[in-house]
C-alpha positions as CSV (number, residue, x, y, z in Angstrom):
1,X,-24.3,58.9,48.3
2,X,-21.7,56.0,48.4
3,X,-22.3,52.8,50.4
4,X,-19.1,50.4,50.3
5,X,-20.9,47.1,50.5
6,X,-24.5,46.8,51.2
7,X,-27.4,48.8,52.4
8,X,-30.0,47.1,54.3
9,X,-33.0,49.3,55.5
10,X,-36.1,48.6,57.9
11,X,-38.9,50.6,56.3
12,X,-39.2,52.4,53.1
13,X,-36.3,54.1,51.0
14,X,-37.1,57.3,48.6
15,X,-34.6,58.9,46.3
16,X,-36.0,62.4,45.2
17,X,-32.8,63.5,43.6
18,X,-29.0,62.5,43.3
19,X,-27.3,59.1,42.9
20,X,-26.8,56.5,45.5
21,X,-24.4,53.4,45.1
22,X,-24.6,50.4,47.1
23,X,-23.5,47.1,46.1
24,X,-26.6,45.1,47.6
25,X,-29.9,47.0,48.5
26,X,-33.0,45.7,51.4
27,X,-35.6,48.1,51.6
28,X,-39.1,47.4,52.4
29,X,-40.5,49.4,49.7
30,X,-38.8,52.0,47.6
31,X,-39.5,54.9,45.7
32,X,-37.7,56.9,43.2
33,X,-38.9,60.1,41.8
34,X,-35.7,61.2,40.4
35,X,-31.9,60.7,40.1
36,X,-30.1,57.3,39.8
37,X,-29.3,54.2,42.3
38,X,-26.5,52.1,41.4
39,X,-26.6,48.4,43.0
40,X,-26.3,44.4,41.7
41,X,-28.8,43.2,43.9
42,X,-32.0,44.9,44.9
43,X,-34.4,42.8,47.3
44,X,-37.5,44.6,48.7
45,X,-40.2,43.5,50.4
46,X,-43.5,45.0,49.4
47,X,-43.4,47.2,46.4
48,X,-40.8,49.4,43.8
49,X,-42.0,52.5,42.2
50,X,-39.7,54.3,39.6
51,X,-41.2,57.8,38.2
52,X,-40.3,60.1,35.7
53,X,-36.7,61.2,35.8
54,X,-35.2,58.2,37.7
55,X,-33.0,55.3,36.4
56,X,-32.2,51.7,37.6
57,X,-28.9,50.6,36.7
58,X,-25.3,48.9,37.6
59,X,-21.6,49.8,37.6
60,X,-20.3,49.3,33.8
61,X,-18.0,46.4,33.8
62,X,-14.9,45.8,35.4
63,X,-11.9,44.9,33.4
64,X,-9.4,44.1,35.9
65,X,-11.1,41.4,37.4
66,X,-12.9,40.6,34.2
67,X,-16.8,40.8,35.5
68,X,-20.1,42.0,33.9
69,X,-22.5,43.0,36.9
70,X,-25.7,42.0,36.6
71,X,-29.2,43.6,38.1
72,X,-31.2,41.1,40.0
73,X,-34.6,43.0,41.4
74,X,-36.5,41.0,43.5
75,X,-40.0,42.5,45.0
76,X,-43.1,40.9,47.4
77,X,-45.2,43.7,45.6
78,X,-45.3,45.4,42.5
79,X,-42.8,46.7,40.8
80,X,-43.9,50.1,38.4
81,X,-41.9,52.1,36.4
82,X,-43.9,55.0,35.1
83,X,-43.5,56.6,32.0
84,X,-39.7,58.3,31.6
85,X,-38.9,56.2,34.2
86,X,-35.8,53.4,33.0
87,X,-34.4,50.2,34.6
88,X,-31.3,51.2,32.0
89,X,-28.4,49.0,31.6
90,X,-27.4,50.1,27.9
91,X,-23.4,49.5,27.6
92,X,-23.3,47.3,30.8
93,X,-22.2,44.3,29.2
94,X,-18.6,42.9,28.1
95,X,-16.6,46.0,27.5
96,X,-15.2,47.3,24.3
97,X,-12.9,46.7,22.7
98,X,-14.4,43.3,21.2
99,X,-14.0,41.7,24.9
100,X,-16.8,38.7,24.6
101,X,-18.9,36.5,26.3
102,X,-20.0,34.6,28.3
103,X,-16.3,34.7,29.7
104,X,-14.6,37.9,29.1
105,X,-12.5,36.7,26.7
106,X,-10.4,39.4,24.4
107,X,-12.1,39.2,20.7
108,X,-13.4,35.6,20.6
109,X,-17.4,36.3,19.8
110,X,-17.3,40.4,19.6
111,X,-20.3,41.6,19.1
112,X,-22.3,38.6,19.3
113,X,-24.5,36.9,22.3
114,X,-28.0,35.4,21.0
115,X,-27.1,35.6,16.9
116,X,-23.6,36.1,15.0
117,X,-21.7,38.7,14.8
118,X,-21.4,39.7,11.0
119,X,-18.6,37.5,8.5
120,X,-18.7,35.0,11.8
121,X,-20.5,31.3,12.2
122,X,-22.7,29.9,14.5
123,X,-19.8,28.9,16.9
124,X,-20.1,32.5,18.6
125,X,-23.7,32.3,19.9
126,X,-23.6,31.8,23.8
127,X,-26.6,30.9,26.2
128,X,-29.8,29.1,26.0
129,X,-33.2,30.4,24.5
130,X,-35.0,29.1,27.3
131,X,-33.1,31.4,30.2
132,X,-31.8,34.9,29.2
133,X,-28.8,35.3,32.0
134,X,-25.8,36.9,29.4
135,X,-24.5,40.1,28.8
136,X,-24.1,41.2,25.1
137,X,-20.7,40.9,23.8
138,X,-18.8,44.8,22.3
139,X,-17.2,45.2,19.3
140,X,-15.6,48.7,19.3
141,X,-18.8,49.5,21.8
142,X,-19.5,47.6,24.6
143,X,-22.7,45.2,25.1
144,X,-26.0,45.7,26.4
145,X,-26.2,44.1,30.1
146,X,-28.2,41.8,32.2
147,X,-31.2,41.8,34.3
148,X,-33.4,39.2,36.1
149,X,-36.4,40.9,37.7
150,X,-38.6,38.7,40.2
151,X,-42.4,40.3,41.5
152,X,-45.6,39.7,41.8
153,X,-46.6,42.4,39.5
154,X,-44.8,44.1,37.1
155,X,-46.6,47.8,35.7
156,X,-44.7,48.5,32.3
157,X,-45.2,52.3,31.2
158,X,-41.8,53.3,31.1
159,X,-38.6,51.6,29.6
160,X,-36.5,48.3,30.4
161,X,-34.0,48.5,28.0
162,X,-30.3,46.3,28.2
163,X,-29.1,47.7,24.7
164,X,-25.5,47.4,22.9
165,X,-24.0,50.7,22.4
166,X,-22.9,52.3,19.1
167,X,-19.5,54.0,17.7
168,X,-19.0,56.9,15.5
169,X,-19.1,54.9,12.8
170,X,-21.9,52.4,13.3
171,X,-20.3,49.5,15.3
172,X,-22.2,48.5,18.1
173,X,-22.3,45.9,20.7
174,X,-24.5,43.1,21.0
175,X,-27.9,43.3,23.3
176,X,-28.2,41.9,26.5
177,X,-30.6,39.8,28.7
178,X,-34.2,40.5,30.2
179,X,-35.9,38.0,32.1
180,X,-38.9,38.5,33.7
181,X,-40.6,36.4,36.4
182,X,-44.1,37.7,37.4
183,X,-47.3,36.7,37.9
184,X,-49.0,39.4,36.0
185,X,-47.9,41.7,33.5
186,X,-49.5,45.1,32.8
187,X,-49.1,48.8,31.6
188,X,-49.8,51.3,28.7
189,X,-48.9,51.1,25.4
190,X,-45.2,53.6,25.7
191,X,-44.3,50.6,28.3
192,X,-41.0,49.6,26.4
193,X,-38.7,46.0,26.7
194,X,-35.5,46.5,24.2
195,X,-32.8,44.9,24.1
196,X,-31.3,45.9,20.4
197,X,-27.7,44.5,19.1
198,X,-26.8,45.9,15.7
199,X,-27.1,45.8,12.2
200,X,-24.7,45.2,9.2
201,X,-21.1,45.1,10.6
202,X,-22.3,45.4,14.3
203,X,-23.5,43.5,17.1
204,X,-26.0,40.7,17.1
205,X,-29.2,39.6,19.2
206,X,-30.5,39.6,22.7
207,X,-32.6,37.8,24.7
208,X,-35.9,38.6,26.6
209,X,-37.6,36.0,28.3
């Protein structure tokens, strides 16, 4: 299911199954027990619960405008992802090939965000250790995205992961950005934060704050 624009709900939302795609997303609570939802801006009221089988995530970037979007999640309640359940934005940052950030510029700081890209200086590192608000730049694969989650709680079992992706032959784009504001932080111990650039001739560090 398609929205064009926003989708603004009184009451609770659950996605058994499917995709839906709105730009902007107001739910009381939601649930999602499988499938996909694809949105920029998800505001809830009480509490966000993503099981096993469902996935969190944003449109990849758009080149003709030249704009990385970004996941902001911000929840009254709790927010739990369970175990197999992903907030996912792997490849969502600055698109390959080698467009950089933080401004989509064509092959300025490929593969680079919180540390150099390989054979480059310090010159190509963008953004501030104390916020984490950049997508990863690509090199021949695009970067990992951004997310800025806002709860009370957050219950950790499953995956938040904002990684660069990797090509054929081992080039990948840099990580993204996690930052997390809540007031307590639990879950197991398969509860997984990653936001991985590359190694060797590939993309560089992330940052989760």
């Amino acid at each position: 299911v398609i929205f064009s624009g926003g989708l603004s709900l009184s009451g609770a939302l659950t996605s058994n199954n499917g995709s839906i795609t709105a730009t902007t997303l107001t739910v009381d609570s939601i649930e999602l027990n499988d499938g996909t939802v694809i949105t920029e801006e998800l505001t809830v009221v009480d509490d966000v619960a993503i099981h096993d089988g469902a996935v969190l995530t944003v449109p990849s970037a758009d080149l003709a405008t030249k704009h990385v979007f970004g996941l902001d999640v911000v929840a009254g309640g709790t927010v739990s992802i369970d175990l197999g359940g992903q907030i996912n934005l792997n490849g969502k940052g600055y698109l390959a090939n080698n467009y950089s950030g933080p401004d989509f510029s064509d092959d300025t700081r490929a593969g680079s965000h919180a540390g150099v890209f390989y054979g480059s200086d310090a010159s190509t590192v963008y953004g501030r250790y104390e916020r984490a608000k950049y997508a990863g730049s690509a090199s021949q694969a695009s970067g990992g995205g951004l997310l800025d989650l806002q709860a009370d709680n957050l219950v950790l079992d499953g995956t938040i992961v904002v990684d660069g992706l990797t090509t054929a032959n081992n080039r990948k784009g840099a990580g993204g950005s996690v930052h997390i504001d809540v007031n307590n932080l639990s879950g197991g111990i398969e509860g997984l934060f990653s936001a991985n650039g590359g190694r060797a001739t590939s993309g560089r560090s992330s940052r989760i704050l």
